[in-house]
DRENGULO-310001 format. One record per atom (N, C-alpha, C, CB): residue in one letter; x, y, z. Coordinates in pm, whole numbers, plus 50000, padded with zeros to 5 digits. Glycine has a CB too. Example, Ala and Ser with C-alpha at 12.3 -4.5 7.8 and 13.67 -1.06 7.14 Angstrom:
a513194943150780/a512304955050780/a513204967050780/a511314955350905/s512854977550708/s513674989450714/s512905000350787/s514084994050572/
END
This chain:
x248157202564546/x249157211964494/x248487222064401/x250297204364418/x248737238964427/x248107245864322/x248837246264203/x247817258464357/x248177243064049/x248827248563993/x248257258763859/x249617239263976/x248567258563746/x248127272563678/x247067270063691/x248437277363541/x246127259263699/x244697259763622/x243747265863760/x244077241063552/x244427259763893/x243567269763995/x243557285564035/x243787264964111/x245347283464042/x245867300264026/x245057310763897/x247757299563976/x244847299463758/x244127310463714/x242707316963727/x244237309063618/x241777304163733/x240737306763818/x240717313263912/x240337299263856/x241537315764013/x240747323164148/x241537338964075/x241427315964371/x242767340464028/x242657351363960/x241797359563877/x243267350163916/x241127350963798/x239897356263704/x238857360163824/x239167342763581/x238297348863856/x236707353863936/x237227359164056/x235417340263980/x237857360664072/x238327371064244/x238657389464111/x241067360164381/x239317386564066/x239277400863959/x237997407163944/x239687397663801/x237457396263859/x236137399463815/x235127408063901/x235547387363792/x235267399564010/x234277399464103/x235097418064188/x234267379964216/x236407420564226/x236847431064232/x235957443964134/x238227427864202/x236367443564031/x236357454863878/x234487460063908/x236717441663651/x234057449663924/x232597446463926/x231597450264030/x232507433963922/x231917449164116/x230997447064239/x232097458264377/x230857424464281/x233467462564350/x234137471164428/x234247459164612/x232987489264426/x234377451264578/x234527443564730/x235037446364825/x235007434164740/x235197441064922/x236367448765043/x237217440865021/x236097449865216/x238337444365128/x239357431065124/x238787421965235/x241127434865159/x238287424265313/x237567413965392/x236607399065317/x236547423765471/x235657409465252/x235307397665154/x236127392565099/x234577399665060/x236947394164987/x237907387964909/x238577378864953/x238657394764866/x238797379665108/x239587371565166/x238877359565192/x240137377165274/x237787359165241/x236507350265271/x236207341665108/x234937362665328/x236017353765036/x235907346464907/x236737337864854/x235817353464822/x237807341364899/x239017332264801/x239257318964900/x240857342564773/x239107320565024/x238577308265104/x237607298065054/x237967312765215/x236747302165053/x234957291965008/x235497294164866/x232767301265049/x236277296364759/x236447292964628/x237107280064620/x237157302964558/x238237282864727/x239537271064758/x238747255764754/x240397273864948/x237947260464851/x236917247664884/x236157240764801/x235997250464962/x235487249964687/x234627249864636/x235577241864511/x233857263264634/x237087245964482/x237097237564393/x237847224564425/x237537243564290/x238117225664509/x238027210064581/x237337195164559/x237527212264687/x236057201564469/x235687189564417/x235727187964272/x234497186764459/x236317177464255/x236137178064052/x235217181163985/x236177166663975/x234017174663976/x232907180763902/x232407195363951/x231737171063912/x232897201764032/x232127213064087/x233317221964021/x231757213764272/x234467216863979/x235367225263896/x235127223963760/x236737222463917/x234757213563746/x234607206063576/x233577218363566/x233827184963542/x232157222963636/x231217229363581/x231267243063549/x230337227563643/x232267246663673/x232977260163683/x234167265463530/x233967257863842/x234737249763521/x235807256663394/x235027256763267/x237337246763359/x233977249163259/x232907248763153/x232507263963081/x231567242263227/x232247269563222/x231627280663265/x232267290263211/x231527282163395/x233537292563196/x234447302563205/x234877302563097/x235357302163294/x235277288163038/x235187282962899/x234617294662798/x234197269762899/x233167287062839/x232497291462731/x232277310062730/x231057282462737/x232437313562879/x232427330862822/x233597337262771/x232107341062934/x235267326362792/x236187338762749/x235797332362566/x238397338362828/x235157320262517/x235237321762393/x233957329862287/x235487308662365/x233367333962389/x232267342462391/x232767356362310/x231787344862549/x233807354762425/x234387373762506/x235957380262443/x234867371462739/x236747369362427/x237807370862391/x238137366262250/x238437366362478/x239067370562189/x239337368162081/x240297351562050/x239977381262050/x240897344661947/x241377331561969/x242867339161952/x240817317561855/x242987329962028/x244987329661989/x245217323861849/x246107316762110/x246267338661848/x246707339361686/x248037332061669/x246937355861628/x248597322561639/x249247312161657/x250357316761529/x248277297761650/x250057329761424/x251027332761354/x251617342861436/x250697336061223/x251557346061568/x252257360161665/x253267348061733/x250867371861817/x253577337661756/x254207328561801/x255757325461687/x253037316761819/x256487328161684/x257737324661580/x258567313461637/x258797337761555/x258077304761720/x258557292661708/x257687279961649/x258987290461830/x258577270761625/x257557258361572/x258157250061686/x257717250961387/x257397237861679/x257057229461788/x258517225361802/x255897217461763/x259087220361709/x260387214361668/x261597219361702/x260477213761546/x261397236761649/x262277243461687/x262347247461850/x262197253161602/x261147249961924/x261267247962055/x261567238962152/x260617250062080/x261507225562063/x262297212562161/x263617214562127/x261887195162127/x264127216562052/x265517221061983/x266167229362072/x265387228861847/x265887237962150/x266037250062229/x265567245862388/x265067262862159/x264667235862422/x264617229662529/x265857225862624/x264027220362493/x265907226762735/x267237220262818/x266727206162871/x267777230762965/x265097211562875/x264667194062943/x264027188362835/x263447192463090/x264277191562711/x263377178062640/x264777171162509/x261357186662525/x265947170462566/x267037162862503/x266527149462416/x268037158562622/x266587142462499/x265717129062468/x264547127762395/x265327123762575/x263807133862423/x262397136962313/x263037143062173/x261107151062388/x263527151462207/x264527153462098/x265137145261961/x265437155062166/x266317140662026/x267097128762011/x265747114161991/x268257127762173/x264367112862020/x263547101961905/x262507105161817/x262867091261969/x262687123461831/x262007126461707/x262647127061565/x261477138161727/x264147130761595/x265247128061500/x265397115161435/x266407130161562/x265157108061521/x265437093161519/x264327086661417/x265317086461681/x263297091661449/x261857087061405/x261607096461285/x260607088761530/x262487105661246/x262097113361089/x261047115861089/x262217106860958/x260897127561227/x259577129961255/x259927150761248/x259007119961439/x261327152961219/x261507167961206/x260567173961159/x262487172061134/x260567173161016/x259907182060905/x258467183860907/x260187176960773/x257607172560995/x256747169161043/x255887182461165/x257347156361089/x256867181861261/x256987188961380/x257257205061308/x258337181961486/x258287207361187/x258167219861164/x257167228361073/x259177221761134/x256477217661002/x255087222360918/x254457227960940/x254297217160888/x253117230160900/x251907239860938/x251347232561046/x250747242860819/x251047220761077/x250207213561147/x248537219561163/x250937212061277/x248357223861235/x248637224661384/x248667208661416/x247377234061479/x249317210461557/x249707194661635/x249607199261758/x251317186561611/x249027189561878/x249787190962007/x250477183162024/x249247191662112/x251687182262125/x252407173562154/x252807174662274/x253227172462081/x252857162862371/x252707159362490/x254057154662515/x251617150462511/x254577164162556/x256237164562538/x256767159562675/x256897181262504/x257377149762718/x257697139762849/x259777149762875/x257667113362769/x259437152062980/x260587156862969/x261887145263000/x260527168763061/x263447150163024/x264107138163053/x264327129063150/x264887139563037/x263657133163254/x263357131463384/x262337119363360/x262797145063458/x261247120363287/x260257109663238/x260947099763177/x259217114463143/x262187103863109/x262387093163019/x263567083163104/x262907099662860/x264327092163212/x264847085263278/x264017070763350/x265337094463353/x263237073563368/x261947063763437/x261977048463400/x260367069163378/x262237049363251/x262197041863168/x263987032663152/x261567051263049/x264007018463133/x265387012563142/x266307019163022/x265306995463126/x267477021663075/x268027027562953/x268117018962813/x269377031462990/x268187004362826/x268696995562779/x267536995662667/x269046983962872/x266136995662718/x265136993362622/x264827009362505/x263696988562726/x265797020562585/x265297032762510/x266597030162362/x265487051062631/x267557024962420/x268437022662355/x268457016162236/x269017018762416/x267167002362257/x267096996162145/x265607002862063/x267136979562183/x265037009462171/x263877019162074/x264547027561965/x263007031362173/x266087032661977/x266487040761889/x267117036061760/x267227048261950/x267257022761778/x268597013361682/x267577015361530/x268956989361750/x267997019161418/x267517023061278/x266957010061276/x268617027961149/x267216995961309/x265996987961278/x264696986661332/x266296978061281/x264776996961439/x263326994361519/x262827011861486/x263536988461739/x262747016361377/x262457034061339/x260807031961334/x263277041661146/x260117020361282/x258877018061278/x258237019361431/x258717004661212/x259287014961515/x258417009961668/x259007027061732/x259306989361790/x259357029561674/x260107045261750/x259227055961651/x262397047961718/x258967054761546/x257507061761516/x256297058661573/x257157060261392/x255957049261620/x254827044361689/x254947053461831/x254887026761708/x256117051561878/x256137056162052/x255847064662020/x257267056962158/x256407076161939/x256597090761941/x255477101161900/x257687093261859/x254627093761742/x253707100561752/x252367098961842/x253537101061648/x252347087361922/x251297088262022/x251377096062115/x251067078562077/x252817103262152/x252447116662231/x252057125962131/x253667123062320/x251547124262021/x250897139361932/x249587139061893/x251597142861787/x248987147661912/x247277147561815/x247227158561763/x245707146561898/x246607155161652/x246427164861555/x245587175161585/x246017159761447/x245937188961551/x244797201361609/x245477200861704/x243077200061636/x244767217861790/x245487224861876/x244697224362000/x245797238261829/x244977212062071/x244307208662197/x244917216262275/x244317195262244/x243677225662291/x244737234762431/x244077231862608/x244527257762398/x244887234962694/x243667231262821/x242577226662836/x243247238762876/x242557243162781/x240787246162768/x239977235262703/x240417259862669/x240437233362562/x239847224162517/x239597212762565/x240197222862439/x240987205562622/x240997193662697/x240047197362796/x242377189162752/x239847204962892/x238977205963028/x237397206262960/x239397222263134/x237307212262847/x235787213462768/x235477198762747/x235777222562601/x236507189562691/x236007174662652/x236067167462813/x237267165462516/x236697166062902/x236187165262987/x235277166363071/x236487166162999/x234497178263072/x233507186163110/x231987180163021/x234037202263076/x232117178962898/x230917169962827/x230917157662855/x230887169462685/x232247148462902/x232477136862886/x232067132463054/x234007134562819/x231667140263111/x231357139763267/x232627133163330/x229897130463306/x233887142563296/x235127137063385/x235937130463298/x234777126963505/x235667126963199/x236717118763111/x236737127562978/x236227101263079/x237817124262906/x237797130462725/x238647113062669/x239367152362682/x238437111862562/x239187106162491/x239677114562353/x238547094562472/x240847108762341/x241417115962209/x242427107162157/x242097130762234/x241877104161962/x242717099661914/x244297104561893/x242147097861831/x245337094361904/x246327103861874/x246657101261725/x247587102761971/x248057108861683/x248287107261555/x249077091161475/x249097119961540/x249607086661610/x249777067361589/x248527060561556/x250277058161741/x247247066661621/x246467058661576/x245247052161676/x247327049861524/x246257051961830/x245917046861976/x245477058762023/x247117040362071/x244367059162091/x243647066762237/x244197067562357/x242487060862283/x243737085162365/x244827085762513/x243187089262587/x246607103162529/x243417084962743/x242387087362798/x242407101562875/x242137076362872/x241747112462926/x242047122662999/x240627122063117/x242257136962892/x241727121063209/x240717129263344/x241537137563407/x240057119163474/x240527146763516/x241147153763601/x241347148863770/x240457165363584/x242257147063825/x242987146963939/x243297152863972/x243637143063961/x242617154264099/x242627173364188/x242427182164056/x244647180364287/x243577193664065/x243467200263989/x244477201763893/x243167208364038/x244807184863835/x245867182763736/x245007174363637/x247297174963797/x245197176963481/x245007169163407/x245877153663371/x244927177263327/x245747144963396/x246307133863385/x245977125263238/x245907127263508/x246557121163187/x246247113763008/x247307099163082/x247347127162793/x246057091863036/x246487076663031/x246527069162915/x245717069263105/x247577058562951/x247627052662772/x246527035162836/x250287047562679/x247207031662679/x246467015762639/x246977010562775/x247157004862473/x247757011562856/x248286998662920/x247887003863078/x250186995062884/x247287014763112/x247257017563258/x248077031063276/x247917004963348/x248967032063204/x250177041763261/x249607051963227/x251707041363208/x249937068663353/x249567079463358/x250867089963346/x248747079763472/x250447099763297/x251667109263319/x250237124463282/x253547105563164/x250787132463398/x250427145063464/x250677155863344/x251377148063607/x249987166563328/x250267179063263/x250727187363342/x249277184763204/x252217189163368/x252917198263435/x253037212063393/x254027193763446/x252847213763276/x253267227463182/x252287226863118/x254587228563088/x251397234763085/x249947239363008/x250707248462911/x248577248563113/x250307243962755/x249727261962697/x250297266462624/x249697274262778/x251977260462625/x253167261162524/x253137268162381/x253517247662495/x252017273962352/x251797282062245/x252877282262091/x251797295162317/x252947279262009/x254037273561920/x252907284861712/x253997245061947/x253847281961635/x253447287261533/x252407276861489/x254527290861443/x252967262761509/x252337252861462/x251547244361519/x252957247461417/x251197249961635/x250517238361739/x250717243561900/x251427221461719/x250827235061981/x250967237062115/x251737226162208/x249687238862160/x252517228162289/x253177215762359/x252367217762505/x255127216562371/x252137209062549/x251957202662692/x253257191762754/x250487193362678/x253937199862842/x254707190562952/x254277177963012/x254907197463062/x254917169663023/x254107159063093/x255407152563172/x253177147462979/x254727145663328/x255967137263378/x256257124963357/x256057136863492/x255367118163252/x255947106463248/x255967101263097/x255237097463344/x256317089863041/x256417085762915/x254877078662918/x257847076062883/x254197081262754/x253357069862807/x253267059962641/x251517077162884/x252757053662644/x253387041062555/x252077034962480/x254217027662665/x251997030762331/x251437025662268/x251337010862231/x251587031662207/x252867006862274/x252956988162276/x253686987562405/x254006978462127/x254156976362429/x255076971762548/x256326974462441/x254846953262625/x257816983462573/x258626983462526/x259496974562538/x258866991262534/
END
C-alpha cells in the first residue's frame, strides 16, 4: 500500500531530478518505475531516507512549532476519531500535561483501535480507582521530544531496521519498518501501524496509529 512516506519520496527525487537535469517524460516514467522497485526493499529505503534525511536538514530550515496554534490536547479535543483517547486522557489528569510547552509526541490510537479492545476491560480502565493503571496505559503512547518521521526513520536507519524509544510511562516501544509503514511494538508483542505522520501541534506532534498498544495486561 502507498502511503505518505513513498508518495513523498518519489515526489522529491522525481522533482529533483526534473528542476535539475530537464528529463523527458519518457524517462520519468521509467524512473518512477525502477524507484517503485527500488524501494521495495527495506534497507535499500532505510539508506535512501537516511539520505534525504540528512540533506533536507542540511538544506531546509526546522519546523517552527510556534506557527502551529494548536496544542496536542486541544487537537484531540477537536478530533472526530480520537473520542476515546480523549475521554482517558481526561480520565488520567493528563489535560494540562498535553496543553504545556512539552514538546511531546503522542501516538494517538484512534476509536476504531480502541474498539479492538473488550469494552468491559476499557470500562474498568476508566473507574477513578484504577487512574494509576489508566496513567500507565496512556502515557506510554507519549515520548517526550518531538519525534517526527523523520526522526523515527533516522533511529531506524542507525539502528539497522529497528529504533527503540523510551516512553514517558517509563516502558519501550520498539520501531521497525514494514513495507513502507512504520510499525511500534509494545512489551507484550502487540503492533499498531503509523497511519497519519506529522500532526504538527504548538507543543509536540501526534502520530495516528491503528491499534492500542499496552504497557501491562489489561
Amino acid at each position: 500500500m502507498l502511503n505518505i512516506f513513498k508518495c513523498t519520496l518519489v515526489h522529491i527525487v522525481i522533482s529533483t531530478l526534473i528542476v535539475s537535469c530537464r528529463i523527458s517524460f519518457t524517462f520519468h516514467r521509467l524512473f518512477k518505475q525502477t524507484l517503485m522497485k527500488f524501494l521495495a526493499t527495506p534497507l535499500s529505503l532505510l539508506a535512501l531516507l537516511t539520505s534525504l534525511i540528512s540533506l533536507s536538514q542540511t538544506s531546509l530550515v526546522s519546523v517552527n512549532h510556534d506557527l502551529f496554534k494548536n496544542t496536542i490536547i486541544l487537537s484531540t479535543e477537536e478530533s472526530q476519531t480520537h473520542k476515546m483517547l480523549l475521554t482517558a486522557v481526561k480520565a488520567a489528569g493528563l489535560e494540562e500535561i498535553l496543553a504545556g510547552n512539552g514538546p511531546f509526541t503522542v501516538f494517538a490510537p484512534t476509536d476504531i483501535a480502541f474498539e479492538k479492545i473488550p469494552a468491559d476491560k476499557i470500562e474498568a480502565l476508566l473507574r477513578p480507582e484504577n487512574k494509576r493503571a489508566l496513567r500507565s496505559f496512556v502515557t506510554y503512547h507519549i515520548v517526550a521530544g518531538n519525534l517526527t518521521a523523520a526522526k523515527i526513520l533516522m533511529a531506524m536507519s542507525n539502528g539497522k531496521g529497528t529504533a527503540i524509544f523510551t516512553t514517558v510511562q517509563g516502558s519501550e516501544l520498539l520501531a521497525h519498518l514494514d513495507g513502507l509503514d512504520i510499525v511500534l511494538t509494545d512489551c507484550f508483542g502487540n503492533s499498531a501501524r503509523i497511519t497519519k505522520a506529522d500532526a504538527n501541534q504548538s507543543n509536540g506532534v501526534i502520530h495516528v496509529i491503528d491499534n492500542v498498544i499496552l504497557p501491562n495486561p489489561l
